[in-house]
Backbone as CSV, one residue per row, in Angstrom:
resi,resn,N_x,N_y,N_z,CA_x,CA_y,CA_z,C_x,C_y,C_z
1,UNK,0.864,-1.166,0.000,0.000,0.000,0.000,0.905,1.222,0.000
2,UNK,0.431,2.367,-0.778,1.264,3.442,-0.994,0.069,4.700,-0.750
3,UNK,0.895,5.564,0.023,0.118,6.805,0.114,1.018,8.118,-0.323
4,UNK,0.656,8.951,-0.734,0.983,10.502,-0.659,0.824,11.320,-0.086
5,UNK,1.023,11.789,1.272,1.024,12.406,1.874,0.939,13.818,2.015
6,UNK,0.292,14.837,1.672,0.416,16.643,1.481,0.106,16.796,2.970
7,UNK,0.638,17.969,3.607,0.326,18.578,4.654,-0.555,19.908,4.102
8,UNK,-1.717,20.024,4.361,-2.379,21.189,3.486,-2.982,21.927,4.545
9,UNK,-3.703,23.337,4.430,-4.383,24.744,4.924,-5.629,23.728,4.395
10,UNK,-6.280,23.451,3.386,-7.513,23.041,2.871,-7.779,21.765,1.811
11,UNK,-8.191,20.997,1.586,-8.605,20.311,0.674,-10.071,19.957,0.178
12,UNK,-10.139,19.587,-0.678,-11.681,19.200,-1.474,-11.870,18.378,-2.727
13,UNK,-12.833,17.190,-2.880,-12.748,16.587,-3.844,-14.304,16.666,-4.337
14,UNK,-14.254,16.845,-5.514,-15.630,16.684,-6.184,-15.464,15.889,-7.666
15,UNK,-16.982,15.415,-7.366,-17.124,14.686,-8.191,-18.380,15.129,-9.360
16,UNK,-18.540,15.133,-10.490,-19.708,15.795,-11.951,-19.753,16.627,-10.696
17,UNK,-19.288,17.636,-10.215,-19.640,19.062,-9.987,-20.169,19.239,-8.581
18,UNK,-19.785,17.776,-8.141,-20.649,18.409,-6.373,-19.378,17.422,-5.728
19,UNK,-19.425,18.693,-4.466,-18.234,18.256,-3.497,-18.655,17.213,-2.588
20,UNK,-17.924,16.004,-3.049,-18.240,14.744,-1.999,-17.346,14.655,-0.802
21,UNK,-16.435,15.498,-0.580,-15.314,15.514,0.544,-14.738,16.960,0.631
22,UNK,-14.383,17.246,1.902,-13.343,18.371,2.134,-12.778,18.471,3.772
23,UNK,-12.270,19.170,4.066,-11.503,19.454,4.896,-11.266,20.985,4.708
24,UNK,-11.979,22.136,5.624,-11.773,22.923,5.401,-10.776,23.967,6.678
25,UNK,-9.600,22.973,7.187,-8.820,23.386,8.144,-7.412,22.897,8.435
26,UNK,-6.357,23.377,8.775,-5.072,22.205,8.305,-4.770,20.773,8.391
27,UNK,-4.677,20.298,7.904,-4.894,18.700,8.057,-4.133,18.004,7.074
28,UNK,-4.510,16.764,6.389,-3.723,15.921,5.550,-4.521,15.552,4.608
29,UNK,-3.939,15.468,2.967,-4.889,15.255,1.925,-3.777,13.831,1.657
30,UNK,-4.541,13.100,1.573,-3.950,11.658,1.199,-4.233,10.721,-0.002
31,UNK,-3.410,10.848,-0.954,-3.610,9.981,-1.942,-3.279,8.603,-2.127
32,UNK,-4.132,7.590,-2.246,-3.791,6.172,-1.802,-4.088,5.378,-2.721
33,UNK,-3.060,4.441,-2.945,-3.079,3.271,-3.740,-3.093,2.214,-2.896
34,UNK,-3.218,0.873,-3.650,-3.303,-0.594,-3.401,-2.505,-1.188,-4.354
35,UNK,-1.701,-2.378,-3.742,-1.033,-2.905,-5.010,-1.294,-4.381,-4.620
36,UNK,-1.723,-5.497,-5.595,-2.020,-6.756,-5.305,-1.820,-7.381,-3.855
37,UNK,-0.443,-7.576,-3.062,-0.215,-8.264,-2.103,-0.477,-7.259,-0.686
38,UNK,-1.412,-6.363,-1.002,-1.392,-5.552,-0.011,-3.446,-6.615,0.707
39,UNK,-3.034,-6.600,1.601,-4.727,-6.780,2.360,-4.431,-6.222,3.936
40,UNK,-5.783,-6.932,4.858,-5.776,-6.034,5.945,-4.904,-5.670,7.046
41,UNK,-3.932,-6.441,6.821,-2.840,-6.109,7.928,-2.110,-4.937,7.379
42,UNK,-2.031,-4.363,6.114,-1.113,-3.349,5.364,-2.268,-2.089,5.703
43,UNK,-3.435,-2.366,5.199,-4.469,-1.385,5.474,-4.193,-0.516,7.498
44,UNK,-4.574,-1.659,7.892,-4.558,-1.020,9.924,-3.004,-0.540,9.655
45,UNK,-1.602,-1.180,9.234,-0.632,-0.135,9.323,-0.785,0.729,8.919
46,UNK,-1.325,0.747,7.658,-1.387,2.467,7.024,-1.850,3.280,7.772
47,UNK,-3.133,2.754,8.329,-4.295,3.443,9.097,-3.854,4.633,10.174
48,UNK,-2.766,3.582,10.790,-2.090,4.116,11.887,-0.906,4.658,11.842
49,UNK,-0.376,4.818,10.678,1.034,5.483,10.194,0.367,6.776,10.044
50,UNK,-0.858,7.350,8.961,-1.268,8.070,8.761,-1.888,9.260,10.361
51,UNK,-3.068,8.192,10.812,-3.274,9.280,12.181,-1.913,9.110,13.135
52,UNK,-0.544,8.458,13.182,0.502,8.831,14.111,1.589,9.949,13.451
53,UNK,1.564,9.793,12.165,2.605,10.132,11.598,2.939,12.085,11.885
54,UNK,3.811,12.061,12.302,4.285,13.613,12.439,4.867,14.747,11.705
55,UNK,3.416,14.885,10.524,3.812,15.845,9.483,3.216,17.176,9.441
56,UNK,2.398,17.034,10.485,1.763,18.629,10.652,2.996,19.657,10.891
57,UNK,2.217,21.034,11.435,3.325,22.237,11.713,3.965,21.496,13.495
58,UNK,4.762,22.207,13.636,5.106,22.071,15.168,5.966,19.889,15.261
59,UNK,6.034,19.262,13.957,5.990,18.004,13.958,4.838,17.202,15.008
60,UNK,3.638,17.977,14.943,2.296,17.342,15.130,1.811,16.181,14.298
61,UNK,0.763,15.663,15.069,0.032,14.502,14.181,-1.435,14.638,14.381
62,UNK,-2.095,14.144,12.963,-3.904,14.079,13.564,-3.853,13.782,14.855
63,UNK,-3.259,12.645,15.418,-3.429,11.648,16.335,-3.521,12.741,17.929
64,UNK,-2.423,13.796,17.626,-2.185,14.850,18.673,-2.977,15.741,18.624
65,UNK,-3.819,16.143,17.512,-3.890,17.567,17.148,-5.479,17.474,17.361
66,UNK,-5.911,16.103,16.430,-7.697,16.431,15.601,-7.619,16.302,14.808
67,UNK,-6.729,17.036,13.733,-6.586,17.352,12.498,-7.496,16.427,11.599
68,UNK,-7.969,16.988,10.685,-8.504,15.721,9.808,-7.824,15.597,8.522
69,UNK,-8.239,14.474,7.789,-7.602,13.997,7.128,-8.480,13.476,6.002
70,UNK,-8.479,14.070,4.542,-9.097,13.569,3.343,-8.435,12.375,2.715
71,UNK,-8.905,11.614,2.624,-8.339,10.361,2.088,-9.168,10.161,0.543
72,UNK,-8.149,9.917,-0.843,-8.554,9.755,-2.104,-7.878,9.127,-3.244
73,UNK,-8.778,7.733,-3.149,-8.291,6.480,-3.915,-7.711,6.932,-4.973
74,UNK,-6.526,6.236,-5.620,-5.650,6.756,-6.409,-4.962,5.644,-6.806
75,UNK,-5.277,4.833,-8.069,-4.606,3.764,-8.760,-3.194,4.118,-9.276
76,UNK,-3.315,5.424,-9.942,-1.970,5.869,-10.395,-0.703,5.692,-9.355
77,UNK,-1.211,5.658,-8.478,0.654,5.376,-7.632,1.207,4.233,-8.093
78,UNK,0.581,3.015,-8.299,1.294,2.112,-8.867,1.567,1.980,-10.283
79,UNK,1.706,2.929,-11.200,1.552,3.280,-12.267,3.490,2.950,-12.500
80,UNK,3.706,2.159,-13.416,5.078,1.973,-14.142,5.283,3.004,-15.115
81,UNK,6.442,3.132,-15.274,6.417,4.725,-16.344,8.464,3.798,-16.882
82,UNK,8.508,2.710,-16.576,9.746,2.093,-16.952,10.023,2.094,-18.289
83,UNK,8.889,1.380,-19.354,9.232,1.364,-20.527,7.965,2.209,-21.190
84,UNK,8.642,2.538,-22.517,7.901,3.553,-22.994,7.910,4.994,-22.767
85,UNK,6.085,5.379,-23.393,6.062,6.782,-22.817,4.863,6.669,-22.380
86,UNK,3.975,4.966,-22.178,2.912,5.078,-21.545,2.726,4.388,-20.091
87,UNK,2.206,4.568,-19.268,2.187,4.042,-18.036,1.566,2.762,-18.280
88,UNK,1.919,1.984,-17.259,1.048,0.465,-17.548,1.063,0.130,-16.015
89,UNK,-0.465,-0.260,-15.525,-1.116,-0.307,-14.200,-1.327,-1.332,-13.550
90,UNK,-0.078,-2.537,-13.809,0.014,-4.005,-13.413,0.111,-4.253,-11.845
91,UNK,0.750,-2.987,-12.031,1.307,-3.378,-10.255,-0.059,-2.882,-9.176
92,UNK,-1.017,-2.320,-10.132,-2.220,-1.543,-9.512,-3.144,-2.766,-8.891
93,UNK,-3.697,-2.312,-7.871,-4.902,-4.093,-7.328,-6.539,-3.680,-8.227
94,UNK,-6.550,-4.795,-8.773,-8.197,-4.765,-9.209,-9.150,-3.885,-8.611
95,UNK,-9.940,-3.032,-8.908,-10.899,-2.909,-8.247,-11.749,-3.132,-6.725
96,UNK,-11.960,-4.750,-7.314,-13.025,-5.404,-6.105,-11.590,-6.159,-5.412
97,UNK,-10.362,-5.650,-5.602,-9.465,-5.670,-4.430,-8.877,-4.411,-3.274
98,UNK,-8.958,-3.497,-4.347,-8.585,-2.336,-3.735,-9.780,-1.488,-3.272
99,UNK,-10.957,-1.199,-3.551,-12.098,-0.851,-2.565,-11.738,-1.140,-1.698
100,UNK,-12.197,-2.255,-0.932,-12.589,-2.937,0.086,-11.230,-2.483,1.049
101,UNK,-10.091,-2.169,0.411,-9.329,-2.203,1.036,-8.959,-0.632,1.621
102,UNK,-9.187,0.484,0.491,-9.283,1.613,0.684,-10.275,1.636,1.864
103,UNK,-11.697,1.435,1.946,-12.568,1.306,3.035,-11.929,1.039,4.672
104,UNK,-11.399,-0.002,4.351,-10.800,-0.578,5.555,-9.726,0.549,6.436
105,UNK,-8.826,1.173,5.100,-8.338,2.312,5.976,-9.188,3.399,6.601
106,UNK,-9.556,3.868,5.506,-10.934,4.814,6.132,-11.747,4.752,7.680
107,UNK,-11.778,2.927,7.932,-12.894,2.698,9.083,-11.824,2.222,10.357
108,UNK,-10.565,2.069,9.861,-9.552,2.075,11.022,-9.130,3.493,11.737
109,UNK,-9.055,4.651,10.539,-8.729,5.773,11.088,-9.980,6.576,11.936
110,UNK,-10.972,6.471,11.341,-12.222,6.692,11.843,-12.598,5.927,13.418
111,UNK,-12.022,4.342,13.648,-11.678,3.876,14.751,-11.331,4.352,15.619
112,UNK,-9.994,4.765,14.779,-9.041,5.317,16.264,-9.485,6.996,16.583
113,UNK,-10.412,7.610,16.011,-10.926,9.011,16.258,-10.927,10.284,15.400
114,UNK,-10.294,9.683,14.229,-9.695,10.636,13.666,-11.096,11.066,12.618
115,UNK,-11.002,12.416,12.244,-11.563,12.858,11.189,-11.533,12.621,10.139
116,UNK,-12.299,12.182,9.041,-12.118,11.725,7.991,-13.154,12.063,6.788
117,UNK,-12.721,12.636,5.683,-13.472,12.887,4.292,-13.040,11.800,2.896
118,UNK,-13.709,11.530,2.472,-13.590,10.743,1.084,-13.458,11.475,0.043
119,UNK,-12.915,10.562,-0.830,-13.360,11.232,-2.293,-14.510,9.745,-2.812
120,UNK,-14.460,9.164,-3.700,-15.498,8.455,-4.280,-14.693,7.547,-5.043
121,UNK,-14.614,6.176,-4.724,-13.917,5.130,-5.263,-14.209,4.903,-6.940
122,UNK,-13.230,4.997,-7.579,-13.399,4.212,-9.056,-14.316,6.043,-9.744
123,UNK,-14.362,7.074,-9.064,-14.979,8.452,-10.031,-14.073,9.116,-10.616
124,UNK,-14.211,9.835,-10.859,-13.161,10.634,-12.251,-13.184,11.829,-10.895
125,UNK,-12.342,11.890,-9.999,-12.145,13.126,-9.179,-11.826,14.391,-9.836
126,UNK,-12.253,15.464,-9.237,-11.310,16.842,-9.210,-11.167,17.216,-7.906
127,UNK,-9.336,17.091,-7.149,-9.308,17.254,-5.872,-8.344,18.583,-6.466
128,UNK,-8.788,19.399,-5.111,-8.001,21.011,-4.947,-7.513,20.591,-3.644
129,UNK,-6.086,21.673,-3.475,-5.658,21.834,-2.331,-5.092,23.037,-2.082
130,UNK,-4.600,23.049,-1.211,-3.441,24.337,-0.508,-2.667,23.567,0.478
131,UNK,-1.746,23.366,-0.652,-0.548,22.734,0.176,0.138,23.600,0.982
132,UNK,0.717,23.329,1.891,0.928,23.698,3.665,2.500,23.539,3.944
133,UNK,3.185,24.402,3.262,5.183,24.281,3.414,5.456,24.792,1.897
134,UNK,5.523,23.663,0.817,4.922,22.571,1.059,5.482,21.334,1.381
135,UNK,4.936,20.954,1.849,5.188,19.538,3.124,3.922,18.133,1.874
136,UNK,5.228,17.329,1.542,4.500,16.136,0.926,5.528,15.125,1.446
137,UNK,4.976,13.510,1.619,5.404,12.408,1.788,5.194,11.417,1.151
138,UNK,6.466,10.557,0.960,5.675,9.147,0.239,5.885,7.952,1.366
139,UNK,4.249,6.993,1.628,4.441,6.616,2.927,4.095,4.963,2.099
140,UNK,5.388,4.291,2.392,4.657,2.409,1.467,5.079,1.958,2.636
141,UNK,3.979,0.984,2.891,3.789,-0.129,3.817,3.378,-1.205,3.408
């Protein structure tokens, strides 16, 4: 499992024109992939890398702060860019593998207290931000 990490002022994702997620206060916009051998034991680490991890201002964390955190499925991280000039999405997990699994982070972080916004699994997003430094991470577990 691979995430992207932004430390942002704001985020928002919409989908045909209506906002299905946001975060309108400093927090973390998270872009997340799945890659085949990832299931639920990779998911609860992520879960908890994400609300522990210390990327806010001050080296804060949701976990310390509140902060919330937009989370938005994102096949492209596992995207090969090796040969060619086109990407090829092998290393990406199916669908009806990676839902279920995106979910799972979602309802672990939500577990442990944390705030949480979606974007919309498998939609053609438009996410905005205001990145915050800027402060980005790449977090694989």
């Amino acid at each position: 499992m691979r995430a992207v990490v932004s430390r942002v002022t704001e985020a928002s994702v919409r989908v045909a024109g209506e906002t299905v997620g946001k975060i309108e206060e400093p927090g973390l916009l998270v872009l997340l992939g799945v890659t085949h051998s990832d299931g639920s034991d990779q998911a609860a680490n992520m879960a908890r890398k994400l609300h522990e991890i210390r990327a806010l201002r001050d080296e804060a964390s949701c976990a310390g702060t509140g902060a919330p955190l937009l989370v938005v499925s994102q096949f492209t991280l596992y995207g090969s860019t090796r040969k060619g000039r086109r990407p090829s999405w092998g290393e990406a997990a199916r669908p009806e593998q990676a839902e279920p699994l995106v979910d799972e982070v979602v309802r672990v972080l939500r577990e442990r207290g944390a705030r949480v916004a979606t974007g919309r699994f498998g939609a053609m997003m438009e996410v905005a931000s205001t990145n915050d430094g800027p402060f980005t991470l790449l977090i694989d577990v």
